[in-house]
N, C-alpha and C positions, 0 to 999 in steps of 0.2 A: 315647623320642622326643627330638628336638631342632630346636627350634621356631627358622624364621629370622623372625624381624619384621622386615620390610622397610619401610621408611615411601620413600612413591610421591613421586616430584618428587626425586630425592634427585643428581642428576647436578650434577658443578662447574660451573658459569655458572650453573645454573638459577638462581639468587637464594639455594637452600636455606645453598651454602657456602661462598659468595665473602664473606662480613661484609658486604656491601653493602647487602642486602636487593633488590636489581635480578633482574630476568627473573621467568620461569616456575615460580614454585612451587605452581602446580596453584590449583585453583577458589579463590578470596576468599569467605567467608561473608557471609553480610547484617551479623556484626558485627563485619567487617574482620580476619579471623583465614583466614590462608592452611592450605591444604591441610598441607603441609610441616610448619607451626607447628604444629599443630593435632595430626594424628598423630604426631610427633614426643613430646608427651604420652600419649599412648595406648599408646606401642611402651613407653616407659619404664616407668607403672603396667600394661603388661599383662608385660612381662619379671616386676615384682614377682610376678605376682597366679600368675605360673605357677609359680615358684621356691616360694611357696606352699603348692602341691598339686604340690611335688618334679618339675616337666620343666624340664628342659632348655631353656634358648633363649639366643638372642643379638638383638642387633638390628644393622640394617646402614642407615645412614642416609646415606652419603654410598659412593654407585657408582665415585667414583673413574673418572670419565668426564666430557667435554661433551657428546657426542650423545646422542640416543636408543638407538637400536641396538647404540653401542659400549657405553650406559651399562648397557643391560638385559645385552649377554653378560657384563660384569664383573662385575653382579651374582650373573646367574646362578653364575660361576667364584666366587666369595666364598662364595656359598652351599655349594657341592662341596667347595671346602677347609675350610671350618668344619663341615660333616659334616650339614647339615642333612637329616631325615628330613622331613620337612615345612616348607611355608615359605606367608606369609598377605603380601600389599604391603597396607598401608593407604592409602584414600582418603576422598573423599567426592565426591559428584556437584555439577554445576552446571548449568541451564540455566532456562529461562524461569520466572520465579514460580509456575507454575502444578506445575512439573513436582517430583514428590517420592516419598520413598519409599529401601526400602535394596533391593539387590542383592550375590549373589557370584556371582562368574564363575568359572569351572573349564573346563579345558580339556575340549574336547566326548569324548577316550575315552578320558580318566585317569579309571580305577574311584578311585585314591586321591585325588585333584583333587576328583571328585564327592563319595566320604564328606565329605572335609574339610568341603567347601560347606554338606554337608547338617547336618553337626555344627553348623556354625556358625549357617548361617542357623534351624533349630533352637533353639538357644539363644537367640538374637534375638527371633523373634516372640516369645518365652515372655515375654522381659524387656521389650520394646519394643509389644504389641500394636496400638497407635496408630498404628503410624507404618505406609501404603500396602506392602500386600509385593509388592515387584515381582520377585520369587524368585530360582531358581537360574537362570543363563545359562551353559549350555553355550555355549564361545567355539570356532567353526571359524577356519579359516587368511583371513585381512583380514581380519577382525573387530578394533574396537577391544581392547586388551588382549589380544590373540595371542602377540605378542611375550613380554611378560614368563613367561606359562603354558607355552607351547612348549619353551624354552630353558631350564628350569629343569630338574633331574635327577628331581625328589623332586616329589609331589605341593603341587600351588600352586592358591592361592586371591586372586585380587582384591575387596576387602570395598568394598561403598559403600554404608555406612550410612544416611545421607540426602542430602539437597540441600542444600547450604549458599545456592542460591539462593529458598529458600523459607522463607516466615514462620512457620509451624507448625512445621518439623523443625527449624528452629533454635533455635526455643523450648525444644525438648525437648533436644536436644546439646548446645548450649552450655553451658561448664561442665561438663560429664556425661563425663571424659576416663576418666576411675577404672572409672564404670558402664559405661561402651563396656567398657573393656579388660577388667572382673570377667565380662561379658557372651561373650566372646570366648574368654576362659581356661576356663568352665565348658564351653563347647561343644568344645572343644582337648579339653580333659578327658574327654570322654565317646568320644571315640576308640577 
């Protein structure tokens, strides 16, 4: 196996790689820690945590693109030349206080998309029981997160762990970049 860690938001202007800290690097937690920021540690101790228990990964944090569309085929193409066999984008969700809980997305008729998902999400409720399981999301064509699952070669996985807009799941994440990633690598593992 060879695991791409992709961390989500990772396009030039988005704020992630312009030094600036300006534009769109994905949802703000309640304790002011961007998407970007935030897996950006996660891709790093989950690289460790795989090197570990001996697979293979890399991580690709900057698309090397401005748009969306150009940003995901680039990645897609980085992921094909680095060789990845499987590949996971980190995120984490946002919207009204009320709304919480993790998901992965898998594209709706990748058999390898769905194991991955179910490896993962798997390993998650084990370590996470608390936190709303809003499960597996097979993703069809419009669907948020198409893009990225589509155009990848290799079976692909969209992780969003919690809500960074709610009180509870960021009680529990915050800080937790190590437990995310330890969490992620065992279910990789169980492949």
């Amino acid at each position: 196996m060879n695991l791409g860690i992709c961390v989500g938001h990772s396009r030039r202007g988005s704020g992630a790689n312009d030094g600036k800290g300006t534009g769109d690097m994905g949802a703000v937690s309640l304790w002011g820690e961007s998407e970007w920021d935030y897996n950006s540690k996660v891709a790093v101790a989950l690289k460790a945590e795989l090197e570990n228990r001996w697979i293979s990964s890399f991580i690709l944090d900057d698309y090397q693109a401005s748009g969306y569309s150009t940003g995901i085929r680039r990645a897609a193409k980085m992921l094909r030349d680095n060789g990845a066999t499987h590949t996971i984008e980190l995120h984490f969700n946002a919207a009204t206080p009320s709304g919480n809980g993790s998901e992965f997305l898998h594209w709706h008729n990748s058999r390898g998309g769905k194991a991955l998902a179910q490896a993962l999400h798997k390993s998650f409720k084990e370590k996470f029981p608390e936190i709303t399981d809003r499960g597996l999301k097979p993703r069809h064509p419009g669907q948020r997160g198409t893009a990225f699952l589509r155009t990848t070669h290799c079976p692909a996985v969209i992780v969003e762990p919690f809500f960074g807009s709610n009180t509870r799941d960021c009680q529990i994440f915050r800080g937790a970049e190590d437990v995310l990633a330890a969490t992620y690598a065992e279910g990789i593992s169980r492949l």
